[in-house]
C-alpha positions in Angstrom: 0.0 0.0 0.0 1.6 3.8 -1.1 1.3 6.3 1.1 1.4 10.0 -0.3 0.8 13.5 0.9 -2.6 15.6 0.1 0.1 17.9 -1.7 1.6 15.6 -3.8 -1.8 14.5 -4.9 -2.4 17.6 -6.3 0.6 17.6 -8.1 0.6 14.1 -9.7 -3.4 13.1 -9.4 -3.4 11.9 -13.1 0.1 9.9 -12.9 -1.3 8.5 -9.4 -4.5 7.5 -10.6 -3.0 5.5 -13.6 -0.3 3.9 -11.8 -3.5 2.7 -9.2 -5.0 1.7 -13.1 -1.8 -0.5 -13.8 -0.6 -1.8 -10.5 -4.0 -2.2 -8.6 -2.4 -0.8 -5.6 -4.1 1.0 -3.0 -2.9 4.9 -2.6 -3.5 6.2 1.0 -3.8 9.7 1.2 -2.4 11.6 4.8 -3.1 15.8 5.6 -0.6 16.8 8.3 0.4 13.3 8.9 -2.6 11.9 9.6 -4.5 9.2 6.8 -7.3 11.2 5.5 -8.6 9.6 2.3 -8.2 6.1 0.5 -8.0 5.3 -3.4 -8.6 1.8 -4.5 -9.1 0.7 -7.6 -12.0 -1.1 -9.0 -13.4 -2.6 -12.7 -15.5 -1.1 -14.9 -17.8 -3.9 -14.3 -17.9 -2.9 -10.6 -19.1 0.5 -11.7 -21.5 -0.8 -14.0 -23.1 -2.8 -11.1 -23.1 0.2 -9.0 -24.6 2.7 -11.9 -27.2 0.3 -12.2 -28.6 -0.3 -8.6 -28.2 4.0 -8.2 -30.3 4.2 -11.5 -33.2 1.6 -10.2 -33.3 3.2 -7.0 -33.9 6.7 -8.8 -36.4 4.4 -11.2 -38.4 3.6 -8.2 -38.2 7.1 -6.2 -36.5 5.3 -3.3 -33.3 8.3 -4.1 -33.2 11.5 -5.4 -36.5 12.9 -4.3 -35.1 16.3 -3.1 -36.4 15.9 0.5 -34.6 17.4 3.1 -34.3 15.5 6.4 -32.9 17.8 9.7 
């Protein structure tokens, strides 16, 4: 698992996100030393399973409705 700084990130983000592409690896991201954020990569057919239970849940109104809750 890489390890970089929230600074280098926004420096390299497209280099870093295709080396995750290539090597699978996970990238942890740290702000002031501390671990903030967490990239992992995953398929295209991952996304396509998780596109398509978002789009039946706005299908059925179950998301998306534009209710507020306080």
């Amino acid at each position: 698992m890489k390890v970089i700084t929230v600074s280098e990130l926004k420096l390299k983000a497209t280099q870093i996100v295709s080396e995750i592409e290539s090597t699978k690896e996970e990238v942890i991201i740290t702000k002031n030393g501390k671990a903030v954020a967490w990239i992992q990569y995953f398929s295209e057919d991952e996304f396509s399973l998780t596109k398509k239970k978002t789009e039946k849940g706005k299908e059925s109104g179950k998301i998306g409705k534009g209710k507020r809750h306080l």
